[in-house]
C-alpha positions in Angstrom: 2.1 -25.5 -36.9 0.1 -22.7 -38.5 -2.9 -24.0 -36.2 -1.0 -23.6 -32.6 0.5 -20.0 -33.5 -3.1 -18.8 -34.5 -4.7 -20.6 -30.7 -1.6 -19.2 -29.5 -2.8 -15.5 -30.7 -6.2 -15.9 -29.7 -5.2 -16.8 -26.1 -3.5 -13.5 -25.5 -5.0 -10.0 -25.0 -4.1 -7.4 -26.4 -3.5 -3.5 -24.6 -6.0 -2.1 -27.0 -8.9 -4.7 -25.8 -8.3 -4.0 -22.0 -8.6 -0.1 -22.3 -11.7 -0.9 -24.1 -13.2 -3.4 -21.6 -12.1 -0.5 -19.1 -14.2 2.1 -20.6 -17.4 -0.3 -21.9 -17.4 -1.1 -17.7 -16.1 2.5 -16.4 -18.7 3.6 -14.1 -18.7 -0.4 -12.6 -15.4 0.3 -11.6 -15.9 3.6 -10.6 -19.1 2.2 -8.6 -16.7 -0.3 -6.4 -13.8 1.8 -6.3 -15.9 4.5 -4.3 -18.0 1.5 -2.7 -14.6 0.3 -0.8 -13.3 3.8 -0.4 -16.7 4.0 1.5 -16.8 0.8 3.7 -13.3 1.2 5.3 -13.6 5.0 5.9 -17.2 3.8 7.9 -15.2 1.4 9.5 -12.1 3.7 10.3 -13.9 6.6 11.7 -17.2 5.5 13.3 -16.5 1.5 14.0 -13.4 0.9 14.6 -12.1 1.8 18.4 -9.6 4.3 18.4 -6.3 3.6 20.3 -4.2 6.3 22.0 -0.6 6.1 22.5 1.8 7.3 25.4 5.6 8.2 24.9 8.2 8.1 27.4 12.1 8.4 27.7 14.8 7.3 30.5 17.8 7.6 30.2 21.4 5.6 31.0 24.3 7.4 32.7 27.1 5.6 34.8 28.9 8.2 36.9 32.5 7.6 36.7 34.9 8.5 39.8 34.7 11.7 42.3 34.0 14.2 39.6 30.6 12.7 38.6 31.3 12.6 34.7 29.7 10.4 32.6 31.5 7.2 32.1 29.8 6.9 28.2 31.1 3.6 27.4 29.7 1.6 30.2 26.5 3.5 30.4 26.1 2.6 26.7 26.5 -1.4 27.6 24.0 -0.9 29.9 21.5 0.2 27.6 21.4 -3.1 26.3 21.0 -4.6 29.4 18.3 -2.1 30.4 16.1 -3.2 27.1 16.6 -6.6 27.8 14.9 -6.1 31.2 12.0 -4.5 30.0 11.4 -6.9 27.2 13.0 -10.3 27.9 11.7 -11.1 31.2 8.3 -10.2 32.8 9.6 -8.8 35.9 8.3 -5.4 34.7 4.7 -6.1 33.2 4.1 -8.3 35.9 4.5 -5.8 39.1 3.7 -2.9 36.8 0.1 -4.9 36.2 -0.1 -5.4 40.2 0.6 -1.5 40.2 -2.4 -0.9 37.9 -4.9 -3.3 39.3 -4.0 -1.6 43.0 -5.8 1.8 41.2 -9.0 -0.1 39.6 -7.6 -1.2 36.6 -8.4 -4.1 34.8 -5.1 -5.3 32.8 -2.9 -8.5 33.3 0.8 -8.6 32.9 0.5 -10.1 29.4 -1.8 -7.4 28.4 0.8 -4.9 29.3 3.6 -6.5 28.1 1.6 -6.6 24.4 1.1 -2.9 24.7 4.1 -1.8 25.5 7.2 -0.9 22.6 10.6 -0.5 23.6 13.1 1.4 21.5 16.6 2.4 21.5 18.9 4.4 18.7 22.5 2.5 18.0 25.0 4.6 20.6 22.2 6.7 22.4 21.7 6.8 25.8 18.3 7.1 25.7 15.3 4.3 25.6 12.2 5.1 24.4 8.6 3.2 26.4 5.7 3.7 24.6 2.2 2.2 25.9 -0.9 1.8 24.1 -4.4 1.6 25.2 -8.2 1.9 23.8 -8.0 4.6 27.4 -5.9 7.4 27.1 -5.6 8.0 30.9 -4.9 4.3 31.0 -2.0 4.6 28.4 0.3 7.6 30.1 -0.6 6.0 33.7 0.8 2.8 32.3 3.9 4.6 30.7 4.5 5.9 34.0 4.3 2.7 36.3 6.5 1.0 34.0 9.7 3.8 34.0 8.5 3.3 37.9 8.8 0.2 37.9 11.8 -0.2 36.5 14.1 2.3 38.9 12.3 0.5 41.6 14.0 -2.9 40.9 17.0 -1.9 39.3 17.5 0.5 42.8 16.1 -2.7 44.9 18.9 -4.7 46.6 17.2 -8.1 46.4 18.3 -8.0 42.3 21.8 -7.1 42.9 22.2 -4.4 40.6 24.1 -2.2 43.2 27.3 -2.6 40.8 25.6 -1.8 37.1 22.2 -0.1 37.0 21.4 0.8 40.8 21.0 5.0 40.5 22.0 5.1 36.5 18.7 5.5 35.6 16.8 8.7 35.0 12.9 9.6 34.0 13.2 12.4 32.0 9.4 12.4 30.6 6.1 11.0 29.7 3.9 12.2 27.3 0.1 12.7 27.4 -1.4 10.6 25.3 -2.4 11.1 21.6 -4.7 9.5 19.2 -2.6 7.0 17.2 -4.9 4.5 15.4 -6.6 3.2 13.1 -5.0 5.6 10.3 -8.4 6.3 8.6 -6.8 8.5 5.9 -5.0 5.7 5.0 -7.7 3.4 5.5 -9.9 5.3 3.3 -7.0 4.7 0.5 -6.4 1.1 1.0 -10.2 0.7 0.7 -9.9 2.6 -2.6 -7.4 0.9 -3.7 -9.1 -2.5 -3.0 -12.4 -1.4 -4.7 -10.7 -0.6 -7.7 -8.9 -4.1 -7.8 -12.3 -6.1 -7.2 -14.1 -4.2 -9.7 -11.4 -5.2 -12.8 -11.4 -8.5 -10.9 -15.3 -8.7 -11.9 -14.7 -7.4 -14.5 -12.4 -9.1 -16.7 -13.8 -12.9 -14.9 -16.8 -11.5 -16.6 -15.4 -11.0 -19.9 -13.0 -14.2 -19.8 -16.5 -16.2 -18.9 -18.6 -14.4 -21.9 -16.9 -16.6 -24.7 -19.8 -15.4 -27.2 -18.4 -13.2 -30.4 -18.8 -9.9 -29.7 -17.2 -7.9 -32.8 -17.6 -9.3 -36.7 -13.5 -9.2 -36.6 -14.1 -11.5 -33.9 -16.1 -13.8 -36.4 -13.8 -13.3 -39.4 -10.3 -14.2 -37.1 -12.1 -17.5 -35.8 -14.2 -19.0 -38.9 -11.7 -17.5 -41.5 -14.8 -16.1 -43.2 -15.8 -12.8 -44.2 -18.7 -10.8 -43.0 -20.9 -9.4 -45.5 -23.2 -7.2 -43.1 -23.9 -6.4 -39.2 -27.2 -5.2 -37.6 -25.9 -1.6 -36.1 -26.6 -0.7 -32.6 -28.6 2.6 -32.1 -29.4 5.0 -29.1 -33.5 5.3 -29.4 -34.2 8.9 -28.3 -37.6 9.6 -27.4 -40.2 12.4 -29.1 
């Protein structure tokens, strides 16, 4: 009994013996801490190929009777509906991608489809297209074809929408586009973060693999023997 509680001591480690493997290898981690910092802010700014991101709104309104007021609660059905175009079936990327080939570009309907994000707020009447491409020009063109687009075949007879979305939609705007990744800030702080993490993985694999004594108390907690003497470690200064 007395044997497994003192194998069960040894096993664990103590606060006191990490802080001081942490300061006897301080400037290793320090050394791959700034070493990952370094590699992911290279990659980030100068490897990595920056993407740029356009934004665009439409929005939803059913006119209701001779007045022309907004009937809100249908228009706000139709939201749904309207998302569920743009995302569920490829009607969209695919003549939108016909669209964009017609001026030079080279994109597929899956391509766009991938790049574009579709987004709506619970009980707004506005959707949100966003588009993003390695070419600005490319992304707010793209934005654009796609609100296009979709009028075009919600207006067109041949999909029967003369009774739900035919002449409820509006284009309100699309945005230039703007620089939206990579993050390199935070890049540059994940590759921090990972350095640090590698080095007290090294670190502490080192120590666990180094089974030699390294401290006399060491010696005395193992052997149950006392030590008499130990050769002191000295800094030799020169002249």
């Amino acid at each position: 009994m007395e044997n497994q509680e003192f194998i069960e001591e040894e096993s664990t480690i103590s606060l006191t013996d990490i802080v001081a493997i942490i300061k006897k290898r301080f400037w290793f981690l320090v050394t791959t801490t700034l070493l990952g910092g370094i590699l992911l802010a290279v990659y980030a700014f100068l490897i990595a190929t920056p993407k740029y991101q356009s934004i665009g709104a439409i929005m939803v309104q059913v006119r209701a009777g001779e007045n022309g007021t907004v009937n809100t609660v249908e228009s706000q059905r139709l939201v749904q509906s309207t998302v569920d175009i743009l995302t569920k079936i490829d009607l969209v990327p695919s003549q939108t991608a016909d669209v964009l080939q017609s001026l030079g570009y080279e994109i597929t309907a899956e391509q766009v489809k991938n790049n574009m994000g579709v987004s709506n707020t619970s009980g707004s009447l506005l959707i949100q297209i966003t588009f993003i491409s390695e070419d600005p020009e490319l992304a707010k063109i793209a934005n654009e074809t796609i609100i296009l687009t979709l009028i075009n075949i919600t207006d067109d007879e041949t999909y029967n929408m003369a009774q739900t979305l035919k002449g409820n939609l509006s284009n309100l705007y699309v945005s230039e586009a703007k620089y939206h990744s990579p993050n390199k800030i935070l890049f540059t702080f994940v590759g921090l973060l990972l350095g640090g993490v590698v080095g007290l993985v090294i670190v502490f694999a080192f120590e666990m693999i180094n089974t030699g004594y390294k401290t006399k108390e060491e010696i005395e907690k193992e052997l149950r023997i006392q030590v008499i003497g130990e050769i002191p470690e000295y800094e030799v200064r020169k002249g």
